[in-house]
N, CA, C and O atoms as a GROMACS GRO file, in nm:
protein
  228
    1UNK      N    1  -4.418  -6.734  -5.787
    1UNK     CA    2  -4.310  -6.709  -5.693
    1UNK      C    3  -4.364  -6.726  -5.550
    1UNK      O    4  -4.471  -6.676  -5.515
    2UNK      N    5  -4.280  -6.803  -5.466
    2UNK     CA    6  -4.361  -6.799  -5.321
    2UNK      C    7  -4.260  -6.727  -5.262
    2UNK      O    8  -4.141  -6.719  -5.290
    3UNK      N    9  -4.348  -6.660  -5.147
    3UNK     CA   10  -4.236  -6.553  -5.048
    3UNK      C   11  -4.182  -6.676  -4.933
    3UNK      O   12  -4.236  -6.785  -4.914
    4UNK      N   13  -4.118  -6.648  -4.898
    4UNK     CA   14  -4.044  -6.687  -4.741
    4UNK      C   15  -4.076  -6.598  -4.676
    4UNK      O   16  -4.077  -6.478  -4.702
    5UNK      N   17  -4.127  -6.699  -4.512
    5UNK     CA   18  -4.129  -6.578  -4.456
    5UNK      C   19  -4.080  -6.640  -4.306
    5UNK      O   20  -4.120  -6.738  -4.242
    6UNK      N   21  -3.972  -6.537  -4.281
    6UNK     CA   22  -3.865  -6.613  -4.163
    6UNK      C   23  -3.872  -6.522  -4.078
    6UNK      O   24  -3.861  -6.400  -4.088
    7UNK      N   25  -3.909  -6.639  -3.923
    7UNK     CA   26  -3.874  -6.539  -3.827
    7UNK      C   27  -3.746  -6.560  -3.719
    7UNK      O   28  -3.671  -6.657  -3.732
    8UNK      N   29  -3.730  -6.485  -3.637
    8UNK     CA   30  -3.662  -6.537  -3.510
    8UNK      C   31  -3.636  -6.522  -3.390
    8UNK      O   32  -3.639  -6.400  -3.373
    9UNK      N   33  -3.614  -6.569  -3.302
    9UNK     CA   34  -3.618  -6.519  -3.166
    9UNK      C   35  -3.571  -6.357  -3.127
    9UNK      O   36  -3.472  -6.310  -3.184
   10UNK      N   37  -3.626  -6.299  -3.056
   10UNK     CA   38  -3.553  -6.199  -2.976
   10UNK      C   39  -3.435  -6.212  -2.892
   10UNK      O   40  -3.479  -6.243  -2.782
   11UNK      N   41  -3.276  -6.203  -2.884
   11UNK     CA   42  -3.249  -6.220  -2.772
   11UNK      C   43  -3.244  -6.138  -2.705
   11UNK      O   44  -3.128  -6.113  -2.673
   12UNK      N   45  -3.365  -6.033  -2.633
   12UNK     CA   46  -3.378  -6.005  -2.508
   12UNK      C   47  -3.514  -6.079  -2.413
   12UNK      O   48  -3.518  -6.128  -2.300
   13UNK      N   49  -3.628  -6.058  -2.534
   13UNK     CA   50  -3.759  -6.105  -2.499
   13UNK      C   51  -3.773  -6.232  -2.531
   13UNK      O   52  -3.837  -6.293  -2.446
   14UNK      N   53  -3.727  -6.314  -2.648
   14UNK     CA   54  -3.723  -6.418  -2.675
   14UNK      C   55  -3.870  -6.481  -2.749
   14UNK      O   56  -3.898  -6.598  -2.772
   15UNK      N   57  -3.947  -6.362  -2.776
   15UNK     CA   58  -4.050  -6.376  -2.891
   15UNK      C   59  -4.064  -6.383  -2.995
   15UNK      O   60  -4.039  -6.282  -3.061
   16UNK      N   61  -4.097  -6.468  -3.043
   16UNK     CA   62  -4.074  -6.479  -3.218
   16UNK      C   63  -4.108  -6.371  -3.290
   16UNK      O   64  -4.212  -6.312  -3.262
   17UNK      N   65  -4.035  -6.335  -3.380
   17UNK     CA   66  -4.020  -6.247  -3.467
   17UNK      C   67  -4.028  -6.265  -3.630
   17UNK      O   68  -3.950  -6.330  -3.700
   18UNK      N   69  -4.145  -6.190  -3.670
   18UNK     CA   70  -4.148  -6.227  -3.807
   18UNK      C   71  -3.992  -6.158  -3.878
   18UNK      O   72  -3.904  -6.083  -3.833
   19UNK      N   73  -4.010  -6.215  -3.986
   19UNK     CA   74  -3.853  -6.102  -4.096
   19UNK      C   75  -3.913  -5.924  -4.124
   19UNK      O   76  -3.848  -5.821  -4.142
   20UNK      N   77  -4.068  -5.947  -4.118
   20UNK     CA   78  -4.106  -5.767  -4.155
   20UNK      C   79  -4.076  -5.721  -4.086
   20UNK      O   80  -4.021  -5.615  -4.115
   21UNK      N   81  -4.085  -5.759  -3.938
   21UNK     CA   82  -4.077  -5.676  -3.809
   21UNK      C   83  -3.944  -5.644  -3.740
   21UNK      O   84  -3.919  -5.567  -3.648
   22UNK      N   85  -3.855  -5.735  -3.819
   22UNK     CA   86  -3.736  -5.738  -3.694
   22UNK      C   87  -3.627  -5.627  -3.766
   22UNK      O   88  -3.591  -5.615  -3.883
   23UNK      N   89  -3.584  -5.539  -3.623
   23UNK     CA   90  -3.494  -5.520  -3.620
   23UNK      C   91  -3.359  -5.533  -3.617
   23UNK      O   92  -3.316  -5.642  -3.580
   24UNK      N   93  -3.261  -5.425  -3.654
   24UNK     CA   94  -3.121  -5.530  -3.690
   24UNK      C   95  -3.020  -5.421  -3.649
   24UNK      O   96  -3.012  -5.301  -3.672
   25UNK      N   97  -2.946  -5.507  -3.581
   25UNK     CA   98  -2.840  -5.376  -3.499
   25UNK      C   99  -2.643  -5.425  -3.589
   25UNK      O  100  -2.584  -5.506  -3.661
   26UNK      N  101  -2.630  -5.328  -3.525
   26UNK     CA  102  -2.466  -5.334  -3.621
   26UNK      C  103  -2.398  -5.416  -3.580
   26UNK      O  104  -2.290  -5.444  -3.631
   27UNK      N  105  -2.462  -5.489  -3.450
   27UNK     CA  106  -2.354  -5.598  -3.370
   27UNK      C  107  -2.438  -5.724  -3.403
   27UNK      O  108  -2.445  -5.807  -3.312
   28UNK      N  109  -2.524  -5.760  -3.555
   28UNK     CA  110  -2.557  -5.871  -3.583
   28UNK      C  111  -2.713  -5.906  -3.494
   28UNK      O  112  -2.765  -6.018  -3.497
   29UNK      N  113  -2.739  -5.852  -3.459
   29UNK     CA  114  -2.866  -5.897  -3.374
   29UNK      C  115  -3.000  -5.860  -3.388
   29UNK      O  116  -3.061  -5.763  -3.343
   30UNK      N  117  -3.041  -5.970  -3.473
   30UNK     CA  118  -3.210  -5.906  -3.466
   30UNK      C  119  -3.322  -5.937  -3.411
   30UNK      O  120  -3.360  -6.054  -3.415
   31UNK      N  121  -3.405  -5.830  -3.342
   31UNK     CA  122  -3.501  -5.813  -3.233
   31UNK      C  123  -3.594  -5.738  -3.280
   31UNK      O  124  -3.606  -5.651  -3.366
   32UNK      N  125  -3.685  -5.816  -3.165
   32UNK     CA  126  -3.810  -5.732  -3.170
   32UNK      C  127  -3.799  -5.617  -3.189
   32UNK      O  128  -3.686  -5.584  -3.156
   33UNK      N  129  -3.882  -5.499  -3.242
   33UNK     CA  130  -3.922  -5.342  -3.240
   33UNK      C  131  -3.906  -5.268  -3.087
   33UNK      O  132  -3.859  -5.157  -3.064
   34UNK      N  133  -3.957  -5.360  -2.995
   34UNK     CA  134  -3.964  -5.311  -2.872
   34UNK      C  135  -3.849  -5.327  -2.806
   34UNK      O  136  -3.814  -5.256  -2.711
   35UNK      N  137  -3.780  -5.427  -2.855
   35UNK     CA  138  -3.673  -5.454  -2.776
   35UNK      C  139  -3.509  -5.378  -2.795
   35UNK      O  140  -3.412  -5.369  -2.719
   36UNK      N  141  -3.537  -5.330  -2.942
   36UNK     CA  142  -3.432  -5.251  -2.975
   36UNK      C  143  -3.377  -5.198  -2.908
   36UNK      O  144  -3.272  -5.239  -2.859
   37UNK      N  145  -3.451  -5.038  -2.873
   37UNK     CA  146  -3.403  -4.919  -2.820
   37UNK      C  147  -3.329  -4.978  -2.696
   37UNK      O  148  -3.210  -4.952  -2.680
   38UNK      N  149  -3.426  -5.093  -2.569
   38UNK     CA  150  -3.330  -5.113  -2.459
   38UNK      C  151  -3.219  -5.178  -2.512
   38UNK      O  152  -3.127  -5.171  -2.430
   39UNK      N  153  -3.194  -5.227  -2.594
   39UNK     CA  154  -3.024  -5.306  -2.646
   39UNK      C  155  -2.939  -5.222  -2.698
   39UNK      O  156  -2.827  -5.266  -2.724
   40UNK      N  157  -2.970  -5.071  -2.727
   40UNK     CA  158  -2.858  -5.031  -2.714
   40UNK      C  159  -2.793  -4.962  -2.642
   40UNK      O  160  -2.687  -4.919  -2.689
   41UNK      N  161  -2.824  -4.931  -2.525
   41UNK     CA  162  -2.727  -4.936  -2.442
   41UNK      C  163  -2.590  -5.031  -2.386
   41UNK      O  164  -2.480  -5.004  -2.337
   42UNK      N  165  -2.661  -5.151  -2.420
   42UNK     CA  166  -2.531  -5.241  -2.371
   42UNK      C  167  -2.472  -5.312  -2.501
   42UNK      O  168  -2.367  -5.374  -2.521
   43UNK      N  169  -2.593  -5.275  -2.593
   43UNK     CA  170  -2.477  -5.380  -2.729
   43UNK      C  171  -2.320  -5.325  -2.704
   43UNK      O  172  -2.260  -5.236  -2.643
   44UNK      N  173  -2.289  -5.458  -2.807
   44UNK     CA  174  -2.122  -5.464  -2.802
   44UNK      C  175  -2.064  -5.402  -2.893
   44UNK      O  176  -1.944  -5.423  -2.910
   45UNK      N  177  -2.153  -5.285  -2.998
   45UNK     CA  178  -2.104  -5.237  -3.091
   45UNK      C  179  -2.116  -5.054  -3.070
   45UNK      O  180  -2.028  -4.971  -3.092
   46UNK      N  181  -2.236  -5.034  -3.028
   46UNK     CA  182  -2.235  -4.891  -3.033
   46UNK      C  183  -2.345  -4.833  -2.868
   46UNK      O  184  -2.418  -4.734  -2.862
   47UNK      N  185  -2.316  -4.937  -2.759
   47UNK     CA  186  -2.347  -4.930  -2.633
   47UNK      C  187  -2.239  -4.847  -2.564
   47UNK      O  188  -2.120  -4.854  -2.596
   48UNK      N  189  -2.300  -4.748  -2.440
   48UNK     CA  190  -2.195  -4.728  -2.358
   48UNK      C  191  -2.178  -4.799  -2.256
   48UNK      O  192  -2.101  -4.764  -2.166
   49UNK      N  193  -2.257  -4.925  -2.252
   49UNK     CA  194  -2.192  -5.035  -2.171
   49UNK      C  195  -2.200  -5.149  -2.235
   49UNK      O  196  -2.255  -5.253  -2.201
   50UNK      N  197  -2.116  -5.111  -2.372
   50UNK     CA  198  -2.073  -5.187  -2.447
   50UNK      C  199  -2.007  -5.338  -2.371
   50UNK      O  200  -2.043  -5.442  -2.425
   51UNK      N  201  -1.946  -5.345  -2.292
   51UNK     CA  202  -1.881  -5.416  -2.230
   51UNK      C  203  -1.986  -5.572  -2.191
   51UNK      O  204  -1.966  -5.688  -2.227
   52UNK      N  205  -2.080  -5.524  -2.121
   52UNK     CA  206  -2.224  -5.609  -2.091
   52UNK      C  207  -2.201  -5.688  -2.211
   52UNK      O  208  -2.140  -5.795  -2.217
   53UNK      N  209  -2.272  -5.610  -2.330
   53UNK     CA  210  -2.345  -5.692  -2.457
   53UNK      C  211  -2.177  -5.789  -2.502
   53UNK      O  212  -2.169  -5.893  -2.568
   54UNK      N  213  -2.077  -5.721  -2.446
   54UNK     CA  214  -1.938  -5.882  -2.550
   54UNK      C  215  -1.937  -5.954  -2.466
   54UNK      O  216  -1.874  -6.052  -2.505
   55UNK      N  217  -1.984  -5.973  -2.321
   55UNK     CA  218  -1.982  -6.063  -2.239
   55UNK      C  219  -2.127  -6.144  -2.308
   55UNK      O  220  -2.101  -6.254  -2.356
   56UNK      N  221  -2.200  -6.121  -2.313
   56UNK     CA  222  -2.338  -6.214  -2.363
   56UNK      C  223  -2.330  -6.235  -2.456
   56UNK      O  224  -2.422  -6.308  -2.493
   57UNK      N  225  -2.233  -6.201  -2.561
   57UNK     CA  226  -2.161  -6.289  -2.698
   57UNK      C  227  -2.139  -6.426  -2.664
   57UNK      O  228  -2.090  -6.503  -2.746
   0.00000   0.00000   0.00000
């Protein structure tokens, strides 16, 4: 059996991201570890400036 192993950009930092590492938010977006905590404030799902993160949709 071979593993896959997928990564992908951050969109805040824009550093590649392995699949072990990344985080995953309720508004579809997965990021770096570090980058999490600052995204939720403005994500478009459970931000209180929710508003920000549906404009950068």
């Amino acid at each position: 059996m071979v593993a896959i192993h997928i990564e992908t950009r951050c969109p805040l930092c824009h550093r590649s991201v392995p699949g072990d590492v990344q985080h995953w938010c309720r508004c579809g977006k997965a990021m770096d570890p570090r980058c999490y905590d600052a995204h939720g404030d403005w994500c478009a799902v459970r931000g209180d400036d929710g508003w920000i993160g549906a404009l950068e949709r």
